[in-house]
C-alpha positions as CSV (number, residue, x, y, z in Angstrom):
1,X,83.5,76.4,89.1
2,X,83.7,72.6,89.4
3,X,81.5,71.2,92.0
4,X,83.7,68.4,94.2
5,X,83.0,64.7,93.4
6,X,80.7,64.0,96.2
7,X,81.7,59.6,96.6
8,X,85.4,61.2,98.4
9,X,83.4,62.6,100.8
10,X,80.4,60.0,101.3
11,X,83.9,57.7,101.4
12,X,85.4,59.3,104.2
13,X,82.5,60.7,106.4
14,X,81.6,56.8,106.3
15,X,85.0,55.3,107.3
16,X,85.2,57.9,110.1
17,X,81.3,56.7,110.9
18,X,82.6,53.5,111.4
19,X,85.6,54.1,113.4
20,X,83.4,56.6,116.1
21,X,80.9,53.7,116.7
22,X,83.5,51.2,117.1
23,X,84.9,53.0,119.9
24,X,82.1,53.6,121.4
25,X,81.3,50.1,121.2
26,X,84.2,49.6,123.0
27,X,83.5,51.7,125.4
28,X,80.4,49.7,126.2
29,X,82.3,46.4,126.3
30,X,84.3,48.0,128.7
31,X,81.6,49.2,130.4
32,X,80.4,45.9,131.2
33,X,83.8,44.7,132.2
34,X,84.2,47.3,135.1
35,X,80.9,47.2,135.7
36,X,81.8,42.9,136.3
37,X,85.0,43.6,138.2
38,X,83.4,46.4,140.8
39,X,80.5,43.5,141.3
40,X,83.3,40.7,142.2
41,X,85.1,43.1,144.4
42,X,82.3,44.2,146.0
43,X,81.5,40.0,146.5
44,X,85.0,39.6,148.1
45,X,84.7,42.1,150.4
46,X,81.2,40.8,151.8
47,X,82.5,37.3,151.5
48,X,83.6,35.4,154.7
49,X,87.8,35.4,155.4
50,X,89.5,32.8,154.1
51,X,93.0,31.3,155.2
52,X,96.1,32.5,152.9
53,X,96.3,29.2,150.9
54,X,92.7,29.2,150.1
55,X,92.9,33.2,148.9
56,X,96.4,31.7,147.0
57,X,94.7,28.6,145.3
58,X,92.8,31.4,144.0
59,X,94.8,33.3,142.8
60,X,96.7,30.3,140.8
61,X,93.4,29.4,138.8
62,X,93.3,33.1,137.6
63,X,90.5,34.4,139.8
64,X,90.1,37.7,141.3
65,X,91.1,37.7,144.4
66,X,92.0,41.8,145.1
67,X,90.1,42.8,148.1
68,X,89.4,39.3,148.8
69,X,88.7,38.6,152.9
70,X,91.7,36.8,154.6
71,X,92.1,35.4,158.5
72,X,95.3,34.1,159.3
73,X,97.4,33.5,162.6
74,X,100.8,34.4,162.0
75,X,104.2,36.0,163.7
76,X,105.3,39.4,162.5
77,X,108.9,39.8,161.8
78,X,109.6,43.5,162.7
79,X,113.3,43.5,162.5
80,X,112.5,42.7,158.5
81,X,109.6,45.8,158.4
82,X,109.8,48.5,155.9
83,X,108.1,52.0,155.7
84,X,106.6,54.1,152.6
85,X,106.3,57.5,152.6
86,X,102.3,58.4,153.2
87,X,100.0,61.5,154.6
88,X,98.5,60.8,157.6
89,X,95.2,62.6,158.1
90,X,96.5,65.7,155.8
91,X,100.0,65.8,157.2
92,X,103.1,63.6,156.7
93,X,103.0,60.4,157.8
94,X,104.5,56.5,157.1
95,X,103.0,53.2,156.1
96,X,103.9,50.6,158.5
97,X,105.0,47.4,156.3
98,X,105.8,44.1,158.3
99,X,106.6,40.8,156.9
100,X,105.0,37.8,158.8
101,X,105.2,34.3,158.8
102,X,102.4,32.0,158.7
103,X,101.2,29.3,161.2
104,X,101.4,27.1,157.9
105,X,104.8,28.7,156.9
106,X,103.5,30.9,154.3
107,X,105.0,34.5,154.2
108,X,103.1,37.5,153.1
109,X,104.2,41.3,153.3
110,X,101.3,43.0,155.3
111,X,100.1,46.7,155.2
112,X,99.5,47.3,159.0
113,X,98.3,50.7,158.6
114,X,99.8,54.8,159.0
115,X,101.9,56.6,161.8
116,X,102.3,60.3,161.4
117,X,105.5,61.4,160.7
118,X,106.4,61.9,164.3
119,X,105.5,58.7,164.9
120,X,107.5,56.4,163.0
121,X,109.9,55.4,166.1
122,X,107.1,55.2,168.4
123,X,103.8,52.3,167.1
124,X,102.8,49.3,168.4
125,X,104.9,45.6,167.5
126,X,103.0,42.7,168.8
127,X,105.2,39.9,169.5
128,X,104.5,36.2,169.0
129,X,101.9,34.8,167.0
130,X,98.6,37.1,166.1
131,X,95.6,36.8,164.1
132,X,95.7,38.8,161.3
133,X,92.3,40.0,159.5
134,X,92.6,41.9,156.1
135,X,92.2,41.7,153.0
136,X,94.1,40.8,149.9
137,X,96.0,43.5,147.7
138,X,97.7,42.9,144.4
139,X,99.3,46.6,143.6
140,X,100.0,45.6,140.0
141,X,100.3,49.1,139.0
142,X,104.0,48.9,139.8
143,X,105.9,52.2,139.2
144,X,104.4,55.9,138.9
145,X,105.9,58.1,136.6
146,X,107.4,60.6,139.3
147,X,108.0,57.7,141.9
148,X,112.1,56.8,143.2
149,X,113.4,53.5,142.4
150,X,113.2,51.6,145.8
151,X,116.3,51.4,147.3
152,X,115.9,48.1,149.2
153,X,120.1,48.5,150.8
154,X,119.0,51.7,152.5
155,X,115.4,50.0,153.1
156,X,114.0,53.0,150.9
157,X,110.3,52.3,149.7
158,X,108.2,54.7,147.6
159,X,105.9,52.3,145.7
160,X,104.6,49.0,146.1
161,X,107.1,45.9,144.5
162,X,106.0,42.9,146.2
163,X,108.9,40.5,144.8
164,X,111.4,43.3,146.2
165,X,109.8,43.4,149.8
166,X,109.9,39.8,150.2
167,X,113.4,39.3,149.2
168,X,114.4,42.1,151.5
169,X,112.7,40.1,154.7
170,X,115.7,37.9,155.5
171,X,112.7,34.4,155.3
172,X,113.7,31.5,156.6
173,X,114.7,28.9,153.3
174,X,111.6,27.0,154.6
175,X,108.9,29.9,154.3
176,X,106.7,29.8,151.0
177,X,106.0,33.4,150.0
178,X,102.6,34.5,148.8
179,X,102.5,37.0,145.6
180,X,100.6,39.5,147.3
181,X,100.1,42.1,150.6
182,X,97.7,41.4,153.2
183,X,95.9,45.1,153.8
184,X,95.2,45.1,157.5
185,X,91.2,46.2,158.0
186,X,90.3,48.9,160.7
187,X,88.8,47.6,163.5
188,X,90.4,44.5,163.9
189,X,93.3,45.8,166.1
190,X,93.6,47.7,169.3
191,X,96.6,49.7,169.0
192,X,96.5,53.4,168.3
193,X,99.1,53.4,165.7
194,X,99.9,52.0,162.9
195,X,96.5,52.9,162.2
196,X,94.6,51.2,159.6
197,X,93.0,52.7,156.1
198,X,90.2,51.9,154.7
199,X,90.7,49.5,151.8
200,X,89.6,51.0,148.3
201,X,89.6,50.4,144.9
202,X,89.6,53.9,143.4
203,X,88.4,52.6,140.4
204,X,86.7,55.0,138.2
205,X,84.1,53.9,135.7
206,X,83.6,56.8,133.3
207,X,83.3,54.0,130.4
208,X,79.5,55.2,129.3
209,X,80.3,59.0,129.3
210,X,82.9,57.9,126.8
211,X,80.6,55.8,124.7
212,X,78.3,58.3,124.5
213,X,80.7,60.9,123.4
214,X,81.6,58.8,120.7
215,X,78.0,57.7,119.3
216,X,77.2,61.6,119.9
217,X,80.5,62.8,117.7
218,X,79.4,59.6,115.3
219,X,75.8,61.1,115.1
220,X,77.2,64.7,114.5
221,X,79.5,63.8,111.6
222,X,76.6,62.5,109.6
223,X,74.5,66.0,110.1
224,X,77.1,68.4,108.7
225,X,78.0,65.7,106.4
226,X,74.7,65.1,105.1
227,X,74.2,69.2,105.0
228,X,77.2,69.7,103.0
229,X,76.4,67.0,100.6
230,X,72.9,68.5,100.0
231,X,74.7,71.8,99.7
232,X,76.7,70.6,96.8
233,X,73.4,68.9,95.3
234,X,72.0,72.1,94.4
């Protein structure tokens, strides 16, 4: 019987060599780039508040700002406030989402925290202006797979469209939105409810598992390659 030409097979067990330790190259690069991203979020949380045009300005020149400090006085508009369906401390529950205006006319859609679901007629509304303290949110992600479209007529929210919300606040022609949600931080209000949550990035960083499964499957294929080659050698 006719012994298989052995180059096919050095051909492909190379190509496929190749491709495993590119990916797990990749995996390293992005390795380093979450690694890079948890390190700046980590700086923006431990840096000192700015003001919303600073956190903005920012923004424009492509920085990252997500989790980014922010101190602002400003005047809620609660007729304009919205809620999102949430769990509050393992039960049902509400996200409390309020509009506010600015002491320097900006507009931003703020996160003021969860009510329980018995709750949601019955949280705090602080009238006139306030200092707000919290920190900057982007929610990018836009849609989940098994989330509603919004309904902003029936003031029906189930995921986080910043554009949407802003346009459904009835702001005054004057008011200069801001493309992002102000997180309010625990402990820098008094009222019971909304209550706060703690900001976080739930960012995972598996990326060097992954590598390594790759160089590993790379570093298999060569040792029952090179034992079948030397199998058809003899």
């Amino acid at each position: 019987m006719k012994k298989p030409r052995i180059w096919p097979i050095l051909l492909a067990t190379l190509v496929a060599f190749a491709i495993l330790c590119a990916l797990g190259i990749w995996q390293l690069q992005r390795l380093q780039w979450k690694q890079g991203l948890l390190a700046q979020l980590a700086a923006n949380e431990a840096a000192v508040p700015v003001d919303l045009a600073t956190a903005e300005s920012f923004l424009s020149i492509g920085n990252t700002i997500e989790f980014m400090k922010v101190k602002f006085a400003a005047t809620y508009k609660h007729g304009a406030g919205k809620t999102m369906i949430a769990t509050f401390e393992g039960g049902p529950g509400w996200t409390i989402i309020t509009p506010a205006i600015g002491s320097d006319g900006r507009a931003v859609i703020v996160d003021r925290g969860r009510v329980p679901g018995q709750r949601l007629e019955s949280y705090d509304k602080p009238k006139g202006e306030v200092e707000i303290t919290g920190v900057v949110r982007l929610h990018n992600s836009g849609q989940g797979f098994f989330d509603p479209e919004n309904d902003p007529v029936k003031n029906a929210w189930y995921w986080w469209d910043i554009a949407a919300m802003l346009k459904a606040s009835d702001l005054p022609a004057s008011a200069k939105p801001v493309p992002f949600v102000v997180q309010i931080l625990p402990g820098t209000v008094t009222a019971e409810f909304p209550k706060p949550a703690e900001p976080k990035a739930n960012l995972s960083n598996n990326h060097l598992g992954y590598a390594l499964t790759w160089f590993g499957l790379a570093t298999a294929l060569l040792a029952v390659a090179g034992i079948y080659i030397r199998g058809l050698t003899k």
